[in-house]
N, C-alpha and C positions, 0 to 999 in steps of 0.2 A: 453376456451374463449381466445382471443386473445389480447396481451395485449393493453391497451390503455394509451397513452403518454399526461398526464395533462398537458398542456401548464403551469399552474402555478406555478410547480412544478419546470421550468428548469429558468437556468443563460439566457439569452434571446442570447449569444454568442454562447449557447451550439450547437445547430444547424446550424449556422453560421460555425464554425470550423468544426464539421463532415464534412457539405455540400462541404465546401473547400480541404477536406483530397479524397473526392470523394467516403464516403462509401452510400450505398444505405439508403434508409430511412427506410426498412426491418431491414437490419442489424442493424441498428441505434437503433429502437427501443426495438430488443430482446438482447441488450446490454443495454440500458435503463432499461430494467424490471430489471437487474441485480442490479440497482444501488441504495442506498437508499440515502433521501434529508438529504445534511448538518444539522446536529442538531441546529445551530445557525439560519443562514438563510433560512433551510427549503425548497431551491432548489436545480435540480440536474442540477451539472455544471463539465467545465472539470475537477477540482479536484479528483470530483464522478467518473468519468469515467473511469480518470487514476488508481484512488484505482481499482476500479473491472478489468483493465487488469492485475496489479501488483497480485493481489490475485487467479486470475485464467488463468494464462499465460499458461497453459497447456491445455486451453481449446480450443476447434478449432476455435469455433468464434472469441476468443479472438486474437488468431494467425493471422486468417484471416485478420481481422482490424489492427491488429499492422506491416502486412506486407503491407497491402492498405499504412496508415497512412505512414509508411518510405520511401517507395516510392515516395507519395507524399512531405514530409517532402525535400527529397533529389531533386525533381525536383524543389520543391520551391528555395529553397538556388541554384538550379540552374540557377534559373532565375538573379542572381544577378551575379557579378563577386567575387573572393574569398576571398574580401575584406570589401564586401558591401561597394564599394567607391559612387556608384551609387544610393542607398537606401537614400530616403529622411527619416531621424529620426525624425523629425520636426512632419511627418505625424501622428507620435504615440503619440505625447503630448496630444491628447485627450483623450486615452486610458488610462493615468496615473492617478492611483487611487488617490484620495484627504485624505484618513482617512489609516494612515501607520499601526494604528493597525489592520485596515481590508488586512492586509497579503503584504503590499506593499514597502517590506523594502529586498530585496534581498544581499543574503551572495555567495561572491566568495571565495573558499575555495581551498586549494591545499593539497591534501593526497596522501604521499606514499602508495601504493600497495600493488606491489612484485618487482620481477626481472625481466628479458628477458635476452635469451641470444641473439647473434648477428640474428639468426634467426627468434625471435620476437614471441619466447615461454616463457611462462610464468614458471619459475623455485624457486623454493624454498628457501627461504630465508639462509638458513643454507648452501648450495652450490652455491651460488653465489659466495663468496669468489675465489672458486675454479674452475670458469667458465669461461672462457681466454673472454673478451668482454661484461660483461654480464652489465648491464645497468639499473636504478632503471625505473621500472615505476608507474608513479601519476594518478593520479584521478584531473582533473579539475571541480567541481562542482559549480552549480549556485542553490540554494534554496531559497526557502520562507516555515515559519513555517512545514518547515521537508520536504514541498513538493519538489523534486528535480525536477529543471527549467529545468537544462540541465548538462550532463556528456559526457566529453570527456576523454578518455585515450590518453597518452603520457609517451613515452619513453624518458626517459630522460627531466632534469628538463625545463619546455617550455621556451620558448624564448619570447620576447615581443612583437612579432607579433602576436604570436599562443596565445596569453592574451587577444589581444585586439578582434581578430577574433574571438573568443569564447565569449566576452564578446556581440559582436556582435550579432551571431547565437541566442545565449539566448536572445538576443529582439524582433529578426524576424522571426526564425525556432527552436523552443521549441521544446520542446518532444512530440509527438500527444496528443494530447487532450487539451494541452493551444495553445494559442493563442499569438500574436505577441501584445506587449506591451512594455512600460518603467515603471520601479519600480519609485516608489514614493523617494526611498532611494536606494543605491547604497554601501553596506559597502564590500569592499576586506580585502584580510585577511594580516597581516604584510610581512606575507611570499612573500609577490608579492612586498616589498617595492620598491626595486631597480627597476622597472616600471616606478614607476610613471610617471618621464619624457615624457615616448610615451604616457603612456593613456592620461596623463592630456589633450592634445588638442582637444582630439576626447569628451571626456565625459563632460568637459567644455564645449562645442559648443551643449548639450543641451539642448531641451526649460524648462524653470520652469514648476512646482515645482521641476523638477528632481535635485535632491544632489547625490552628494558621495561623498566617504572619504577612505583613508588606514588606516587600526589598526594601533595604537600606541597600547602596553601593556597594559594602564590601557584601552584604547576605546577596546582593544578584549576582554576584561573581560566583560567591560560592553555590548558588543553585546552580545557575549555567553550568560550571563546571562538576558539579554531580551530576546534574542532566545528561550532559556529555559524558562524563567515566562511565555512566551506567547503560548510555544508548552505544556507545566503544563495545563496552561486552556483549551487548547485543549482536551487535555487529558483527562481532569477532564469532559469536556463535551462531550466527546465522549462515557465515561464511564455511566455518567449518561443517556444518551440516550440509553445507552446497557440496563440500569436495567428496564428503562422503559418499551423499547418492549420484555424484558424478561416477565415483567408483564403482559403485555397486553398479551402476548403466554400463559402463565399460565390462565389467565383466558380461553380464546380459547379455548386450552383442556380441561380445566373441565369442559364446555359445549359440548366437542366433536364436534367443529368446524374446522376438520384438515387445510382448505387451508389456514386461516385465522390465529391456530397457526402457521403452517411453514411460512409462510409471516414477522410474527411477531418474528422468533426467528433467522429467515436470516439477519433479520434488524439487533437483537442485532447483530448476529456473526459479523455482517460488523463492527457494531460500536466498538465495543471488539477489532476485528482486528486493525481499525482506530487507536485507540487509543494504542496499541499496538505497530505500526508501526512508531511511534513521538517519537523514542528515549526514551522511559523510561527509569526511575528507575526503581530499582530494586522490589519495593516494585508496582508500578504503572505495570509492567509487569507481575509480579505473579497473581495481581486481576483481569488483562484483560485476562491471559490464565486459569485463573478460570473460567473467566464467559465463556470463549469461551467454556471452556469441559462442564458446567451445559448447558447452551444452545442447543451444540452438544448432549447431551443425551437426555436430554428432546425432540428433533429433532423425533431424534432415537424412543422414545413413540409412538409421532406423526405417528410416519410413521407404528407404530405396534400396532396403536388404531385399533379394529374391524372393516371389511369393504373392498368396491371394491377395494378401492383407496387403499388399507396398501398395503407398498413396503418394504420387507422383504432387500432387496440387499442396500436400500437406508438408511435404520436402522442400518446396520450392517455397511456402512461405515459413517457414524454419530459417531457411539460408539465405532469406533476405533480411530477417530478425539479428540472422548472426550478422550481417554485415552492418548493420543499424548498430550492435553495441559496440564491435569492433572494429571499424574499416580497414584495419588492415591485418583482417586475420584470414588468412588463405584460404584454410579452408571451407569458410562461409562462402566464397565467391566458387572456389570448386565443384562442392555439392549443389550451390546454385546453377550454376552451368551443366551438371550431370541431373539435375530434375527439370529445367528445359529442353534438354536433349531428349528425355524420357517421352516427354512431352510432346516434341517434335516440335519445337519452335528452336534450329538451330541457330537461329540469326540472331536471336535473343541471347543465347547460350556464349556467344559470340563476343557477345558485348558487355555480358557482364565479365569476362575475361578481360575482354580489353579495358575498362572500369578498373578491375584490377590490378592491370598491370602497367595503368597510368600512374600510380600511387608509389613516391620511391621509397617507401620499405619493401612494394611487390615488384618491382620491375624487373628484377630479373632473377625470381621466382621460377625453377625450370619445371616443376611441377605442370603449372600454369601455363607457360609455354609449351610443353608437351600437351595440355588437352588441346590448346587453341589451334594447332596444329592439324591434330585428328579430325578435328571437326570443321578446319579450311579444306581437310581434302572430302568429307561428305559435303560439302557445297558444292566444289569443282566438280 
């Protein structure tokens, strides 16, 4: 069945921006099917979009699109000169969001790298000392709640042209999938103090409500820790939305509804992922690559429930996902073993048992020793 695109579903920009990047409405849409709605607002918008290139950048569709979208990205920013002296800004003041906690408070940020040498390879920290020319390189980054606006690399510490030009590009030529806007806020990082001078005329000549400001010490604390409270709620809400459509997959399968549970446990993996992706903690990371392996296994069922549809190949790399986020969750390594077996590669099945139950949280797992068993006596 082919998919179909709810209009209610999407940020009403979402199509707007593809339409502009120049990808087809085909393509549009079975990158759509990929996507699932914000857990707050419940549409799919470019946020959406971006997470599912970032999550499966090795997929060809995905490739496809992100080499359209640069393309176009690059003709854009060609249209201007390489200043945007010519770019009326004034035009975006509509675009500027009114409610800052709804994501419209952007962070410019300056992060060392690595090295280069005069060549402009990237060299290892520990020999650069030892590199006649070698040169740090930064990360210029522009985000909003974890989402990165825009990244550019630089060799050497920028200069305050290359500041204001980036700060630029990030309101006109984002990263595919956002769109050309003004943040509601404007906060850079102290690192970029000695700036000021140049940017102030450009970002003062603003229309309202746009603000900004440079970190003083006590104001980067207090960004960071807005940043954080606000990418926490995210978190928190992205996590909750994972256990939801975990549940609603659970019930699915134990009605033996497969497309309706794998619908439902894609959603969580996204949301798991989402929320994963926002900078956790330590303790916030652990429970989203929890849920991601329970999900991934349960997948893995799904796809080994009886029937035309069961996909042996798509089970087995499910329950080697679940074992990647949680090595010691059982039953990743069990539905691994029972979609080997499926498979007929016993030996394999074999071993990832035994895999499993070298691990002392699984060793003496009688689950696990009960399949490993089964399946020593179809060898014998």
């Amino acid at each position: 069945m082919p998919f179909q695109v709810d209009p209610s579903l999407l940020d009403p920009s979402t199509f707007d921006v593809y339409n502009q990047l120049g990808i087809s409405l085909d393509d549009f849409r079975e990158l759509l099917s990929q996507a699932s709605p914000d857990p707050v607002t419940g549409e799919i918008g470019p946020e959406q979009i971006a997470s599912v290139m970032i999550r499966n950048f090795n997929n060809p569709l995905v490739q496809k699109v992100g080499q359209i979208a640069q393309k176009a990205m690059k003709e854009r920013a060609e249209e201007h000169d390489p200043d945007f002296n010519d770019f009326d800004f004034e035009s975006l003041a509509s675009t500027t969001p009114t409610n800052v906690a709804g994501g419209s408070m952007w962070y410019i940020s300056l992060e060392r790298f690595a090295f280069a040498n005069p060549a402009g390879d990237l060299i290892k920290d520990d020999i650069a000392p030892t590199v006649p020319g070698a040169q740090p390189v930064f990360f210029l980054n522009c985000e909003h709640e974890g989402i990165i606006r825009l990244m550019e690399q630089v060799t050497g510490l920028p200069n305050s042209q290359q500041i204001l030009r980036f700060i630029k590009r990030a309101m006109v030529t984002p990263v595919p999938g956002l769109h050309p806007c003004l943040p509601r806020h404007l906060q850079i990082t102290m690192k970029l103090t000695q700036h000021r001078p140049y940017l102030q005329p450009f970002l003062d000549s603003l229309p309202a409500p746009f603000t900004w400001d440079i970190d003083t010490r006590e104001v980067a604390q207090m960004t960071r820790d807005a940043i954080d409270n606000r990418m926490q709620e995210r978190r928190s809400q992205y996590l909750a939305a994972a256990e939801a459509a975990k549940a609603e997959g659970n019930r699915a399968f134990n009605r033996q509804d497969r497309q309706m549970a794998l619908g439902k446990y894609k959603e969580a993996i996204d949301r798991a992922w989402d929320a994963a992706s926002l900078r956790p903690d330590t303790e916030d990371r652990l429970a989203a690559h929890r849920l991601m392996a329970v999900c991934h296994a349960n997948r893995a069922a799904t796809h080994l429930l009886p029937g035309e549809d069961a996909d042996f190949s798509k089970a087995l790399a499910d329950s080697q996902d679940a074992e990647k986020y949680d090595p010691d969750y059982a039953k990743g390594y069990y539905r691994q073993a029972k979609a080997l077996e499926a498979l007929g590669d016993v030996l394999q099945a074999q071993e990832s048992l035994r895999r499993a139950l070298s691990r002392p949280a699984l060793s003496g797992d009688k689950t696990l020793l009960s399949l490993l068993n089964e399946l020593d006596v179809q060898i014998d």
